[in-house]
Residue frames as qw, qx, qy, qz and C-alpha x, y, z in Angstrom:
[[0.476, 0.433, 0.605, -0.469, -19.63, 64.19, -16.29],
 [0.620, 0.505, -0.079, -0.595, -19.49, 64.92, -19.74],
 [0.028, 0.241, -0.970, 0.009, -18.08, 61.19, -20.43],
 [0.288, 0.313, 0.899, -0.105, -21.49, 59.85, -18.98],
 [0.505, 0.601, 0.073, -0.615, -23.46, 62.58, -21.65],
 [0.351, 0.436, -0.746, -0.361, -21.47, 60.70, -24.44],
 [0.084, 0.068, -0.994, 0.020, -21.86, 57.24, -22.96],
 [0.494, 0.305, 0.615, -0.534, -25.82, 57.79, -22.02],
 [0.500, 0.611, -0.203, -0.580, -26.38, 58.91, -25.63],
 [0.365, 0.471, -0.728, -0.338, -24.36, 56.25, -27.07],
 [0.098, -0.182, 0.943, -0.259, -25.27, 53.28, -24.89],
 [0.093, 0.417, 0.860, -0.279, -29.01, 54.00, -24.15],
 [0.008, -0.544, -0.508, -0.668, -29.99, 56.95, -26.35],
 [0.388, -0.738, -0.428, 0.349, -30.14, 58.84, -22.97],
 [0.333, 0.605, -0.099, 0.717, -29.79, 62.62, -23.94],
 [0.415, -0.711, -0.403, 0.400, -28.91, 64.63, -20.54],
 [0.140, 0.920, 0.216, 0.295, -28.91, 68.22, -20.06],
 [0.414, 0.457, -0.488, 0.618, -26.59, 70.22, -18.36],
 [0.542, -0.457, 0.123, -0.695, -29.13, 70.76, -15.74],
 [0.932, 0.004, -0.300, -0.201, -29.33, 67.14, -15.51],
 [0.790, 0.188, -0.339, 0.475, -25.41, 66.75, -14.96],
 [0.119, 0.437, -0.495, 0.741, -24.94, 68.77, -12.55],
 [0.723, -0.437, 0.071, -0.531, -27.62, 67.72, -10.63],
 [0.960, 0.074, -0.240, 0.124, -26.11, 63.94, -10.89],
 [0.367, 0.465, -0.448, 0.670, -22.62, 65.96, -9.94],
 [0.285, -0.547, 0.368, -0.696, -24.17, 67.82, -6.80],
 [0.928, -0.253, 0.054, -0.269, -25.84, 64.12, -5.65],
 [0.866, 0.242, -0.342, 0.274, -22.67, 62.32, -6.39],
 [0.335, 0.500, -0.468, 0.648, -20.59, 64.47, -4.10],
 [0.516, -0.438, 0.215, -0.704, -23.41, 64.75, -1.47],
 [0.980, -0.180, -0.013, -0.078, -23.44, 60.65, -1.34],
 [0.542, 0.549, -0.445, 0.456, -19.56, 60.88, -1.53],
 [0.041, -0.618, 0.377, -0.689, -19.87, 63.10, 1.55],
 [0.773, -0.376, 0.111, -0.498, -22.49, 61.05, 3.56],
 [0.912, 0.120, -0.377, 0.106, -20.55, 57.79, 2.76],
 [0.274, 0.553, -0.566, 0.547, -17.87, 59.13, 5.05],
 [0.434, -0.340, 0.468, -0.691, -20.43, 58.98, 7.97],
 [0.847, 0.112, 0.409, -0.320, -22.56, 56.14, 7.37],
 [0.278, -0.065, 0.860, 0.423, -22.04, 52.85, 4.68],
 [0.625, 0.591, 0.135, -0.491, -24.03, 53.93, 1.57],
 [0.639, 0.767, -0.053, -0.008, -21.52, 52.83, -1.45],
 [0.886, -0.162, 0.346, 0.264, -18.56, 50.47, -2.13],
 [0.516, 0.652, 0.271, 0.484, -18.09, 52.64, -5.39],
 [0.256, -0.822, -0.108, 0.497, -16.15, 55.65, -4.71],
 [0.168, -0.338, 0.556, 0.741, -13.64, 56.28, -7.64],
 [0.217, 0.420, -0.197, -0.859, -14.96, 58.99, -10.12],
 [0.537, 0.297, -0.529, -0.587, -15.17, 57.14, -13.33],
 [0.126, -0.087, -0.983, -0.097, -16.50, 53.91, -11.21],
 [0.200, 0.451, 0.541, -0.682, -19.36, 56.00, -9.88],
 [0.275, 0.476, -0.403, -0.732, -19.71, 57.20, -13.34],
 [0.511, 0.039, -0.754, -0.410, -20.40, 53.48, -14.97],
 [0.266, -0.230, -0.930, 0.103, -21.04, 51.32, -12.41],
 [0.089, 0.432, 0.454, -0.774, -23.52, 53.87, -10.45],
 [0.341, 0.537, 0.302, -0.710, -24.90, 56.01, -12.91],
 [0.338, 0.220, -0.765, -0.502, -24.59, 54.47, -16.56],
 [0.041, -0.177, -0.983, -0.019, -25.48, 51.07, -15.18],
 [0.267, 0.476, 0.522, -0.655, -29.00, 52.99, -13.49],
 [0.489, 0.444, -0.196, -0.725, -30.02, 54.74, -17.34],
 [0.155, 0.005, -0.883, -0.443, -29.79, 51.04, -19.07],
 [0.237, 0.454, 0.813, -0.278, -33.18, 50.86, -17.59],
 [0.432, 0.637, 0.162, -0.617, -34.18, 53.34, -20.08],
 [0.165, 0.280, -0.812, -0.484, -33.12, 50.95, -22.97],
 [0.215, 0.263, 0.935, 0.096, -36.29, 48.91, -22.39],
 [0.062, -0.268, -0.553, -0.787, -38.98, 50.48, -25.17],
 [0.292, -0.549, -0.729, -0.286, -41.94, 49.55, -23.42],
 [0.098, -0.455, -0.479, 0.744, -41.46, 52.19, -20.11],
 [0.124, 0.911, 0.300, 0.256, -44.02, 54.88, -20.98],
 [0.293, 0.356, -0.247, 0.853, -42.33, 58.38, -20.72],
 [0.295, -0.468, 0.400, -0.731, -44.49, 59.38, -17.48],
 [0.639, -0.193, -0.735, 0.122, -44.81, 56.58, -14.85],
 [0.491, -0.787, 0.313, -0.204, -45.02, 56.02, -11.40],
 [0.571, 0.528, -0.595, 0.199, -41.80, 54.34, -10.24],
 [0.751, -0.589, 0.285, -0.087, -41.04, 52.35, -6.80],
 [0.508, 0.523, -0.640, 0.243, -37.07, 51.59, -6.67],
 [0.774, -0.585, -0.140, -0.197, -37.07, 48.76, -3.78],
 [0.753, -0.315, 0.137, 0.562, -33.91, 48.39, -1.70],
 [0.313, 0.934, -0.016, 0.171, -32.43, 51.62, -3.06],
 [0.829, 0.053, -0.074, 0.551, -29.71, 51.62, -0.82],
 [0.316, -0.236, 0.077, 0.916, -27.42, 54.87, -1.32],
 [0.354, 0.679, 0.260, -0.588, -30.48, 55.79, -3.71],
 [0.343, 0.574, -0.461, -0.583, -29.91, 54.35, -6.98],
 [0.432, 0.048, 0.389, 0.812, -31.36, 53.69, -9.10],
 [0.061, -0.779, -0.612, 0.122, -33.83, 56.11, -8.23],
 [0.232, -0.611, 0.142, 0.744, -31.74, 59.04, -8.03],
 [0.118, -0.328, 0.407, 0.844, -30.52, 59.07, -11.63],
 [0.089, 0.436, 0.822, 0.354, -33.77, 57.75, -12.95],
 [0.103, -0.910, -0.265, 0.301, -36.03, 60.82, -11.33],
 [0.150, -0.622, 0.292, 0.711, -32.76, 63.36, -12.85],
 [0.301, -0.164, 0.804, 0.486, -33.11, 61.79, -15.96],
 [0.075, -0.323, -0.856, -0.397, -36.56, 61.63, -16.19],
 [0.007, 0.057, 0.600, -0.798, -38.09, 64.01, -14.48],
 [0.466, -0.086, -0.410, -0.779, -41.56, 63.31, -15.66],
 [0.468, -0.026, -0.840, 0.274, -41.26, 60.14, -13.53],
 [0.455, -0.779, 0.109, -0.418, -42.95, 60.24, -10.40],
 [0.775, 0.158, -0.589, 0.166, -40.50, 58.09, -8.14],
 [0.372, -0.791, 0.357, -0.329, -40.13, 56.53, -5.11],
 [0.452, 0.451, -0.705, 0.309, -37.41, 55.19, -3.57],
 [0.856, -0.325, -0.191, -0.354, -37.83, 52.33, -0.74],
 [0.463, 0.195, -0.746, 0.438, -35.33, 50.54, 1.92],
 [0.596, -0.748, -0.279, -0.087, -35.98, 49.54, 5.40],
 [0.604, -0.062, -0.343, 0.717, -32.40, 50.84, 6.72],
 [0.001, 0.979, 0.195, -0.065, -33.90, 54.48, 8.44],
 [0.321, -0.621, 0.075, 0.711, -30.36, 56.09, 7.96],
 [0.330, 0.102, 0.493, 0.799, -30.26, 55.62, 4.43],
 [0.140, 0.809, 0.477, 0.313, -33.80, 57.04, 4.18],
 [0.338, -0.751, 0.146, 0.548, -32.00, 60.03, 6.37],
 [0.363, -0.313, 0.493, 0.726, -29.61, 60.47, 4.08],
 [0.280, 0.551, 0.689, 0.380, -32.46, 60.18, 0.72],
 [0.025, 0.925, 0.377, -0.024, -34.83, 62.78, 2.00],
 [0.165, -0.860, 0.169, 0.452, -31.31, 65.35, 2.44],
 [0.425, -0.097, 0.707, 0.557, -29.93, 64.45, -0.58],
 [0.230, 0.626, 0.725, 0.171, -33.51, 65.33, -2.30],
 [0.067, -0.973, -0.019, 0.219, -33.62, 68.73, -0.59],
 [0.302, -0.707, 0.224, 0.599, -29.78, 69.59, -1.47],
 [0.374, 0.201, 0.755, 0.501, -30.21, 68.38, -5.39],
 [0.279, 0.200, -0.083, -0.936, -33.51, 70.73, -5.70],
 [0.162, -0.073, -0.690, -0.701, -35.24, 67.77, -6.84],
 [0.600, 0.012, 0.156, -0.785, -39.56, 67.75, -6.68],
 [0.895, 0.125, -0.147, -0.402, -41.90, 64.40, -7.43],
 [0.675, 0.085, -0.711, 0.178, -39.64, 62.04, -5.47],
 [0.744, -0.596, 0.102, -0.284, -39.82, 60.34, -2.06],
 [0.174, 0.391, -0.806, 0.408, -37.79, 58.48, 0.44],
 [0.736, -0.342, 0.071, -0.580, -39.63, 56.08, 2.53],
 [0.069, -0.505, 0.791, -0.338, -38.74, 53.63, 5.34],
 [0.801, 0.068, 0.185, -0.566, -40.57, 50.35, 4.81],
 [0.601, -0.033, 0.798, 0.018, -39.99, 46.41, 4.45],
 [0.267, 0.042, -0.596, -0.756, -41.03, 45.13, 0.80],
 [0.432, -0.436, -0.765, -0.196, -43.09, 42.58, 2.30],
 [0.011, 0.594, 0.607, -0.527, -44.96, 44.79, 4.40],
 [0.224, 0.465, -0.081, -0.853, -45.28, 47.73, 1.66],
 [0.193, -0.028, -0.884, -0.425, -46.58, 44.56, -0.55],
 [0.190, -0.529, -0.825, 0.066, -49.67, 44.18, 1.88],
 [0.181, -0.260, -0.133, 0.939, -49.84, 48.22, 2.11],
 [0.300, 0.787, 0.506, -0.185, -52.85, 49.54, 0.87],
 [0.055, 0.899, 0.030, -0.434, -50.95, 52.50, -0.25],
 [0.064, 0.697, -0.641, -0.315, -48.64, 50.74, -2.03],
 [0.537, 0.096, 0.824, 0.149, -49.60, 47.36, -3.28],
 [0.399, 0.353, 0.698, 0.478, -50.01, 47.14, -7.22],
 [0.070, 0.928, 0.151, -0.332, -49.85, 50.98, -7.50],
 [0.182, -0.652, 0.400, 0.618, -46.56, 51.30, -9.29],
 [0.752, 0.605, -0.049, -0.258, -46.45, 51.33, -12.84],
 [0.651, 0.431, -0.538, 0.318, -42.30, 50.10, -12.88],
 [0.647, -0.717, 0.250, -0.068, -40.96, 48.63, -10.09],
 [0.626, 0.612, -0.440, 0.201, -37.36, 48.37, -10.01],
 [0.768, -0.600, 0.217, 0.064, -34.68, 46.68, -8.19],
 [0.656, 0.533, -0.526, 0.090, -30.68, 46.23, -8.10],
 [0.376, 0.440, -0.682, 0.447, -28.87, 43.83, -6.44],
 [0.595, -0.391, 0.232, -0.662, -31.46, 43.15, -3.87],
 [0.758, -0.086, 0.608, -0.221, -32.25, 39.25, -3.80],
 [0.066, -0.102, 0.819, 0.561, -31.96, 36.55, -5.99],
 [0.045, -0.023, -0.737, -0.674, -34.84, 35.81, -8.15],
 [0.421, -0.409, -0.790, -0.178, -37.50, 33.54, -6.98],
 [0.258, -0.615, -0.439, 0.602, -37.25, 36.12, -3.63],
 [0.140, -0.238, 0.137, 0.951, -37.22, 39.24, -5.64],
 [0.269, -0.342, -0.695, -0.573, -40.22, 38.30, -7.53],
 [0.333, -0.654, -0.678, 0.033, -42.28, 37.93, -4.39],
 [0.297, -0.450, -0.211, 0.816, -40.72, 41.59, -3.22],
 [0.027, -0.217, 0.215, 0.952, -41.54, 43.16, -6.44],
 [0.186, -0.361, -0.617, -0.674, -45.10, 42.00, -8.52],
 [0.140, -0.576, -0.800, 0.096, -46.91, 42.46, -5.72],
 [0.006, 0.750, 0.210, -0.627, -46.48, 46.50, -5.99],
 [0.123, -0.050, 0.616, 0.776, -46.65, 46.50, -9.58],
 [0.600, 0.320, 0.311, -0.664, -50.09, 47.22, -11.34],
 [0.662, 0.311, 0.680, 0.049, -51.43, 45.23, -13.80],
 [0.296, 0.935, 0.182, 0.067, -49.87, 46.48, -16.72],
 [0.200, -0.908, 0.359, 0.076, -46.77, 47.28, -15.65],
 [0.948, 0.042, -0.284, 0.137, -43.55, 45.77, -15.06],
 [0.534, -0.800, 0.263, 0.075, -40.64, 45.02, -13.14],
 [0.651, 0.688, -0.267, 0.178, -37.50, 45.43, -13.94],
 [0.869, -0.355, 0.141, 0.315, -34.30, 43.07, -12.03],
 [0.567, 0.747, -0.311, 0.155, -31.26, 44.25, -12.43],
 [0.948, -0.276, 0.160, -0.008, -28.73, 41.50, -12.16],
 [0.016, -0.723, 0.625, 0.295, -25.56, 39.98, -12.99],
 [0.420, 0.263, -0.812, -0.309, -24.12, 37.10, -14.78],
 [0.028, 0.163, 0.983, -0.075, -26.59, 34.59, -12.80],
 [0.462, 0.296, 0.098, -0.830, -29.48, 36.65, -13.96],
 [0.509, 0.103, -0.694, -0.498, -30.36, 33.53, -16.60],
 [0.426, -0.040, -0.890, 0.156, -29.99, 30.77, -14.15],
 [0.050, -0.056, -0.649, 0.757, -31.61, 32.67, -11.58],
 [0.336, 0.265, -0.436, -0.791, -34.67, 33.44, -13.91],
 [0.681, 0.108, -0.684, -0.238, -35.40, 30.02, -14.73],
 [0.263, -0.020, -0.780, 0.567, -34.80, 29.31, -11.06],
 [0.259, 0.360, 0.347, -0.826, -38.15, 32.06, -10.07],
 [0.232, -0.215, -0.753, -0.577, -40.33, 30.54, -13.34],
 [0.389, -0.312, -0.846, 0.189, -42.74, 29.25, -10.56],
 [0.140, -0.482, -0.276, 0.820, -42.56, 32.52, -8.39],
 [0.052, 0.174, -0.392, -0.902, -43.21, 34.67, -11.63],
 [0.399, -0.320, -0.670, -0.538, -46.75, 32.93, -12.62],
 [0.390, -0.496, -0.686, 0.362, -47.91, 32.62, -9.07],
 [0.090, -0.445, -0.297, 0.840, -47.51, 36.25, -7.97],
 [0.445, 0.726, 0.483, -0.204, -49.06, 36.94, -11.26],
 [0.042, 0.726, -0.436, -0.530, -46.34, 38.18, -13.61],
 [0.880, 0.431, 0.192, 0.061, -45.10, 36.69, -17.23],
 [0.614, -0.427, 0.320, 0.581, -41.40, 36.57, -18.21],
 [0.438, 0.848, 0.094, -0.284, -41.03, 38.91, -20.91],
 [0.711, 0.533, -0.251, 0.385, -37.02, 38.80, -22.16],
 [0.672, -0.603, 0.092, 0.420, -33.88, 39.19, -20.41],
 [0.488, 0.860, -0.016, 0.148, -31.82, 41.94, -21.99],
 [0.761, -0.165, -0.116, 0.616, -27.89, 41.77, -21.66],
 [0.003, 0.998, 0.014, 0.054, -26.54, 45.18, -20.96],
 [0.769, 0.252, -0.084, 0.581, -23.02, 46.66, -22.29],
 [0.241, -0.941, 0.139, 0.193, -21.24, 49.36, -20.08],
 [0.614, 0.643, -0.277, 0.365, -17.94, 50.67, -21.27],
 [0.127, -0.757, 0.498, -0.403, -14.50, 50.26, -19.04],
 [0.547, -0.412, 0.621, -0.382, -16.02, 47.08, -17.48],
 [0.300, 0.333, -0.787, -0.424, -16.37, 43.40, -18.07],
 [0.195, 0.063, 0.868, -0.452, -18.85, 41.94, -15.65],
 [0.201, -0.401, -0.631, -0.633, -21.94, 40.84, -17.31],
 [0.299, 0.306, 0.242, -0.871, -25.24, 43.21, -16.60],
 [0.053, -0.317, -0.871, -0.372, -28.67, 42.01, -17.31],
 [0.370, -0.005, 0.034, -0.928, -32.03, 43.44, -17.41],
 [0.083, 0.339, 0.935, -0.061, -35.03, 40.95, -16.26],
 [0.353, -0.020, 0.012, -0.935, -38.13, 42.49, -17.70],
 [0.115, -0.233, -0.965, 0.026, -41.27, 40.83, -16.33],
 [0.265, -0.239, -0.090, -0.930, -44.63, 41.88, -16.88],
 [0.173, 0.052, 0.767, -0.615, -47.58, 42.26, -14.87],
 [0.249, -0.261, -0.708, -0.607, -50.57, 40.05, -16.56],
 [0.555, -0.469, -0.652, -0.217, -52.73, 39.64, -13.54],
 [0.441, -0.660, 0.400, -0.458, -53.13, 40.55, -9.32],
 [0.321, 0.243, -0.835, 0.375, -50.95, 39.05, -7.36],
 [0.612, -0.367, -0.700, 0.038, -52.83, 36.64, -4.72],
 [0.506, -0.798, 0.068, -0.320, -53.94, 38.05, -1.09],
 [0.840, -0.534, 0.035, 0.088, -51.54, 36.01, 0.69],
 [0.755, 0.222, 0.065, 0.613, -48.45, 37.41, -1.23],
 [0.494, 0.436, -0.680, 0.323, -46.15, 38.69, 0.17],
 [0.704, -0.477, -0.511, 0.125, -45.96, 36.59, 3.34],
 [0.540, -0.823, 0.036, 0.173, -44.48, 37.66, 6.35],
 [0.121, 0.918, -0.375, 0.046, -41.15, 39.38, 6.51],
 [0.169, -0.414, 0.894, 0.035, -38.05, 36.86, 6.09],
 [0.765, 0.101, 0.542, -0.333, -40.19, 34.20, 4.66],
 [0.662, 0.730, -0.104, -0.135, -39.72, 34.97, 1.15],
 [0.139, 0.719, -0.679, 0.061, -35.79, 34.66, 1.86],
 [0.490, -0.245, 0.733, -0.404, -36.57, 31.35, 3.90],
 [0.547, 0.335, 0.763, -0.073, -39.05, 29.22, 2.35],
 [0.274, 0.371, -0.347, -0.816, -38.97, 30.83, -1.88],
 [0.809, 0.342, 0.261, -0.399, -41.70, 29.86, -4.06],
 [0.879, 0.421, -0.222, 0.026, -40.60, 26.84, -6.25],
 [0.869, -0.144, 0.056, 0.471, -37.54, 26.35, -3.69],
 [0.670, 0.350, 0.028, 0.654, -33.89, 27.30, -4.45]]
């Protein structure tokens, strides 16, 4: 762990504490453990859990414009990341963490309790039903996603729980351009505005990593997001 204190600092200007790193330690072993029972995490070896897990999660604090207290909605979380290290990192954050699979949220909420940590959730919910949520449409102030959908579908998963004001932040790989340019269409409809795509450098690896940052200029239409599987089916602007 003290590898990713050097590489947070040096990469993203991410200073962690020891408090910090061990927390990240005690979650890493606890999703280690859980992975045995259930499929949370393809990553298992150390020093890939190290970049590809938790490095890759802080480049979201290379983008200038997050404020330093937010709410946060990570959709498709998954094993819980990047929600995990963003909430350790940041604990000013308020953050929650979203997937419709109920074991993983199982696993979240005990993973929360055995870390210690306070102002995060776990919650078991579609995007395109927590998009027509009262509780949870165009409340979040960042809404993040990795690895979730491609573009022109991810857009319709994420601006509708953004607020005006905010943004969402894709995090993609090397078809993050094409895919982009593919969700132009999606992005002005739902009410968002393509701000920059930011390449991101991790050490060890060579797969390109991108940041989509896409703010939120306007409310997203009543009829967005349709029904569940639609978005994946029928994306705005095709493709």
């Amino acid at each position: 762990m003290s590898t990713l204190r050097e590489w947070a600092q040096d990469y993203f200007d991410v200073t962690l504490t020891d408090e910090m790193l061990q927390q990240l330690a005690s979650y890493s072993q606890y999703l280690s453990d859980w992975n045995q029972k259930i499929n949370l995490t393809t990553i298992t070896e150390p020093q890939a859990v190290v970049v590809k897990h938790f490095l890759d999660s802080l480049s979201v604090f290379g983008i200038s414009e997050l404020p330093q207290q937010a709410t946060v909605l990570d959709m498709g979380t998954g094993g819980g990341l990047p929600g995990m290290a963003l909430k350790i990192a940041c604990p000013e954050w308020d953050v929650t963490m979203m997937d419709a699979t109920a074991k993983k949220i199982r696993f979240l909420n005990d993973a929360i309790q055995h870390v210690g940590l306070t102002g995060i959730a776990a919650i078991q919910m579609r995007a395109e039903d927590a998009g027509q949520d009262f509780s949870h449409r165009e409340r979040y102030d960042i809404v993040v996603a990795r690895a979730l959908a491609r573009m022109p579908v991810l857009m319709e998963y994420l601006l509708p729980l953004c607020k005006v004001g905010g943004h969402v932040v894709a995090m993609k790989g090397g078809t993050a351009p094409i895919e982009t340019i593919d969700a132009k269409k999606a992005i002005k409809v739902l009410g968002g505005k393509l701000n920059r795509i930011d390449k991101i450098s991790l050490p060890t690896i060579d797969q390109q990593h991108y940041l989509v940052i896409v703010d939120k200029v306007k409310a997203t239409p009543s009829e967005y997001p349709r029904r569940a599987g639609t978005p994946t089916r029928n994306p705005i602007g095709g493709k």
